[in-house]
KETORKE-196150 format. One record per residue (C-alpha): x negated, y negated, z; residue in one letter. Coordinates in steps of 0.02 Angstrom, whole numbers, plus 32768, in hexadecimal, padded with zeros to 4 digits. Layout:
REM residues N
+------+------+------+------+
!    X !    Y !    Z ! type !
+------+------+------+------+
!    X !    Y !    Z !    A !
...
+------+------+------+------+
//
This chain:
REM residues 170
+------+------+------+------+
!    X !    Y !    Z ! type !
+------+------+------+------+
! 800B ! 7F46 ! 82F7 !    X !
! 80A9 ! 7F84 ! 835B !    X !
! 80DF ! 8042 ! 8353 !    X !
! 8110 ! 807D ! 8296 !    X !
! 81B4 ! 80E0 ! 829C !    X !
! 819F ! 8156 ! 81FF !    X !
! 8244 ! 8186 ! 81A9 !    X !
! 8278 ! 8224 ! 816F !    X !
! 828C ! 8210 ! 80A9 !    X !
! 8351 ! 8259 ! 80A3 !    X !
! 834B ! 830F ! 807D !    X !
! 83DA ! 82F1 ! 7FE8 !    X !
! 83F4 ! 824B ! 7F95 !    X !
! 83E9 ! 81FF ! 7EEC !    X !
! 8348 ! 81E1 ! 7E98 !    X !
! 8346 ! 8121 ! 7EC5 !    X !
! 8347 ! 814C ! 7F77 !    X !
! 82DE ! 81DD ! 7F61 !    X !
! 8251 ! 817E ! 7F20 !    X !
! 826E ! 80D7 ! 7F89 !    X !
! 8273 ! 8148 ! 8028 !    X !
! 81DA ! 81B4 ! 8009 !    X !
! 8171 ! 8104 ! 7FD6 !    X !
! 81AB ! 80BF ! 807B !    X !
! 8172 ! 8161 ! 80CC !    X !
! 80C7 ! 8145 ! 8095 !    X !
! 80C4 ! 80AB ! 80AB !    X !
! 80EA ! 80BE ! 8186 !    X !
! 807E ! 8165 ! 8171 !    X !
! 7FE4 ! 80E5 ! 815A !    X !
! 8031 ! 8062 ! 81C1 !    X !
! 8027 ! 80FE ! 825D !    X !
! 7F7F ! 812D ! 8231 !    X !
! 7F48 ! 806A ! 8261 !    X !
! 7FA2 ! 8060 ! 82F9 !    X !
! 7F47 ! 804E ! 83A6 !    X !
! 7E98 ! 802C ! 8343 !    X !
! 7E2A ! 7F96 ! 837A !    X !
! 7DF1 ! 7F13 ! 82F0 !    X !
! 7D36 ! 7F7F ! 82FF !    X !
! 7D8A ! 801D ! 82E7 !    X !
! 7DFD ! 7FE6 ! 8252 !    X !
! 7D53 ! 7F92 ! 8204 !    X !
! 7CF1 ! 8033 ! 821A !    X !
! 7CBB ! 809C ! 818B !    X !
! 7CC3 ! 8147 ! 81D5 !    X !
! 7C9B ! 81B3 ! 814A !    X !
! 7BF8 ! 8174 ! 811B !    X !
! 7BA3 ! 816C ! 809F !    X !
! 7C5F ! 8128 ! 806C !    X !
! 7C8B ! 806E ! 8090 !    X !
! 7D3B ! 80A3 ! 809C !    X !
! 7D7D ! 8059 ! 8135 !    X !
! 7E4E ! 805B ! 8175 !    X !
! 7E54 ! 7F8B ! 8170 !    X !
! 7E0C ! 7FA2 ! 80B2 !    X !
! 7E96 ! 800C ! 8086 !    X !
! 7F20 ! 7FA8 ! 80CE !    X !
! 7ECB ! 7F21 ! 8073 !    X !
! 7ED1 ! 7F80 ! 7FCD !    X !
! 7F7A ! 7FB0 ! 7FE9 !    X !
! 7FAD ! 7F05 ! 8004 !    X !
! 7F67 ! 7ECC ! 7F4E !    X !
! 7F9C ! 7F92 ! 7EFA !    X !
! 8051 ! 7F49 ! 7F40 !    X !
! 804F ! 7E9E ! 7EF7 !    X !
! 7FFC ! 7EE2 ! 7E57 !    X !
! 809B ! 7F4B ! 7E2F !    X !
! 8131 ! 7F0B ! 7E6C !    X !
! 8102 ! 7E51 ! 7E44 !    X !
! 8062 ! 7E49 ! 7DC3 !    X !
! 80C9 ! 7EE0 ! 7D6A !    X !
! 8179 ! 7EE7 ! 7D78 !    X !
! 819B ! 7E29 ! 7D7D !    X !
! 810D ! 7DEE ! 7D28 !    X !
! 80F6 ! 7D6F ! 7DB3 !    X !
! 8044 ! 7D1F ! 7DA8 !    X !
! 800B ! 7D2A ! 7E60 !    X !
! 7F4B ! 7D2B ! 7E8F !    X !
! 7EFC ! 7DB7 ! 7EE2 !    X !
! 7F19 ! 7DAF ! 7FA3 !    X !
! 7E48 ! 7DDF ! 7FB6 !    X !
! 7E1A ! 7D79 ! 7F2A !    X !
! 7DD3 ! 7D9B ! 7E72 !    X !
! 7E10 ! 7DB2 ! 7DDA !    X !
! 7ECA ! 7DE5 ! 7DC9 !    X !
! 7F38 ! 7E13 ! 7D23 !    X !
! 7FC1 ! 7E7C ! 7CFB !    X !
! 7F4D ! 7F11 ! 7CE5 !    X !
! 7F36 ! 7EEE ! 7D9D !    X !
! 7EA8 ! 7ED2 ! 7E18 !    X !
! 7ECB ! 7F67 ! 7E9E !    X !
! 7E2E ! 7F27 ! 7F0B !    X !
! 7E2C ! 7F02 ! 7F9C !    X !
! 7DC1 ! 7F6D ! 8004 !    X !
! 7D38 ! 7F01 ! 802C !    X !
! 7D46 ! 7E93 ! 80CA !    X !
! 7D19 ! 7DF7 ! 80F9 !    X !
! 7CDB ! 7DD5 ! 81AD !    X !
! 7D64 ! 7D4C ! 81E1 !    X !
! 7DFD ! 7DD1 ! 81A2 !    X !
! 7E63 ! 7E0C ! 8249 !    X !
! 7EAF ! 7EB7 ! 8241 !    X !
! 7F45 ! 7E6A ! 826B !    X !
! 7F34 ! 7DE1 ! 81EE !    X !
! 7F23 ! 7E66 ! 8159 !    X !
! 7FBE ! 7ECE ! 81A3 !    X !
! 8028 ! 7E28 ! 81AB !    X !
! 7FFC ! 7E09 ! 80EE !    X !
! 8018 ! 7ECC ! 80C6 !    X !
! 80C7 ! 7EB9 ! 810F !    X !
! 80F0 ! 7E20 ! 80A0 !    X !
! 80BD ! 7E77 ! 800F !    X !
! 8130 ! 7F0A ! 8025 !    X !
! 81B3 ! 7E98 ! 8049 !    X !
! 81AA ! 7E46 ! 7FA3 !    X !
! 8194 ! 7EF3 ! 7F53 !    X !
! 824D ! 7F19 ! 7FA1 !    X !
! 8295 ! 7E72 ! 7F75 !    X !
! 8242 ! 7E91 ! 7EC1 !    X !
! 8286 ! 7F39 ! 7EB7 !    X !
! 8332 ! 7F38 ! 7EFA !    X !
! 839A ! 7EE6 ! 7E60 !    X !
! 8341 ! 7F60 ! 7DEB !    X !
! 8370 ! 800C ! 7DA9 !    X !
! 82F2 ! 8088 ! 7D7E !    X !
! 82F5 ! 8075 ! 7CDA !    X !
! 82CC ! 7FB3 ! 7CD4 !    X !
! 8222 ! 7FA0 ! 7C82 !    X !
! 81A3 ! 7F1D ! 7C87 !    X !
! 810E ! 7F08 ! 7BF6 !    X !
! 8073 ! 7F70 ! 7C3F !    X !
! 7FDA ! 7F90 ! 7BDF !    X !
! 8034 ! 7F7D ! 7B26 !    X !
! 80C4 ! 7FE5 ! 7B52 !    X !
! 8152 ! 7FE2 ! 7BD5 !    X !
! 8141 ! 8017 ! 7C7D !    X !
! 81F2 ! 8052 ! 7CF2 !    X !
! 820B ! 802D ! 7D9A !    X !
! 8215 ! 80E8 ! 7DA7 !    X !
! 8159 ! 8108 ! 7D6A !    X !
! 8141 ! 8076 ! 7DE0 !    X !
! 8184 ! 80C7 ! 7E77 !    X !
! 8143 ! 8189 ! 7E47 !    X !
! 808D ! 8124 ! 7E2C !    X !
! 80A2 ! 80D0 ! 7ED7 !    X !
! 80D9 ! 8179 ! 7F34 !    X !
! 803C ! 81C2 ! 7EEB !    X !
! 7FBA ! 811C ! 7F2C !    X !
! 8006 ! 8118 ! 7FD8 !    X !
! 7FFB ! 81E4 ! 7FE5 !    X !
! 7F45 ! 81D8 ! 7FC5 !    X !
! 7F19 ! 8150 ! 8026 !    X !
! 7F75 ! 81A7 ! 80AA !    X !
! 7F05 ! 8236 ! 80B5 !    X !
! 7E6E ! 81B5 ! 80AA !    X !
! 7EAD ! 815F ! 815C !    X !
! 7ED8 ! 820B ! 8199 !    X !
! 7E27 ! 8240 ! 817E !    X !
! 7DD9 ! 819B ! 81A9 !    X !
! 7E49 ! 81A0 ! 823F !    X !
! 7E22 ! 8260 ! 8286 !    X !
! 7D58 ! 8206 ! 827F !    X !
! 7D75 ! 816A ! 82DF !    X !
! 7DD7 ! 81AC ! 836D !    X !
! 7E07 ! 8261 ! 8339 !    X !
! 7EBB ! 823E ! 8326 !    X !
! 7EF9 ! 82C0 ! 82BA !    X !
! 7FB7 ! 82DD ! 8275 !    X !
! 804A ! 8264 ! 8243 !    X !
+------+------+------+------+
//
């Protein structure tokens, strides 16, 4: 993985940019905490008796973005990228790992992912809904619900982080 630049949500814009910038601030926030880490080290649950390790989150992160901004919004019917069961009630997996999975590999796939969350996103408003759970979900709640994922898991690969190498910050 090359070196994350982490941007700087805008300190006054509209709400679209608002929430698109602070989403893509979470997203290079777990990006950073990845950087510079060996296949091992990404692959190592740190935290024990916890399984949680950084390439398992990327890898959940990878099917939380294709569960919202595809399964979701468009309705698309795309498999899960680990495999199992998928719907539009979503299958946010993902963690486990599979012994011929490359670090690199995962990150690649994570990358695509939030590519095709951008593309998916960018003809929208806010308002637009999709059908979610018997109701009608916004791209708003989608975004706010994203923020929240990302800002947890980026905690998770801060802490994971500080016990594989004690690199703390970012």
């Amino acid at each position: 993985m090359t070196h994350t630049e982490r941007p700087m949500p805008p300190l006054n814009a509209d709400e679209r940019t608002n929430l698109a910038s602070w989403l893509d601030f979470y997203r290079a926030t777990v990006a950073v905490k990845c950087e510079g880490l060996a296949d091992e080290q990404v692959r190592e649950a740190s935290a024990a008796p916890s399984a949680l390790t950084l390439m398992g989150l990327v890898q959940h992160l990878t099917e939380v973005e294709r569960n919202w901004f595809r399964r979701v919004l468009t309705g698309e019917d795309v498999p899960p990228v680990q495999g199992g069961p998928a719907g539009p009630e979503g299958h946010d997996g993902g963690f486990e790992l599979s012994g011929d999975e490359t670090f690199a590999g995962a990150c690649a796939r994570w990358q695509k992912e939030i590519a095709v969350s951008r593309a998916n996103c960018a003809g929208r408003s806010l308002e637009d809904t999709a059908p979610f759970m018997g109701g009608e979900v916004s791209l708003r709640w989608i975004y706010t619900h994203m923020i929240g994922e990302y800002a947890r898991h980026s905690g998770h690969a801060d802490l994971l982080r500080e016990r594989i190498d004690g690199s703390t910050g970012v």
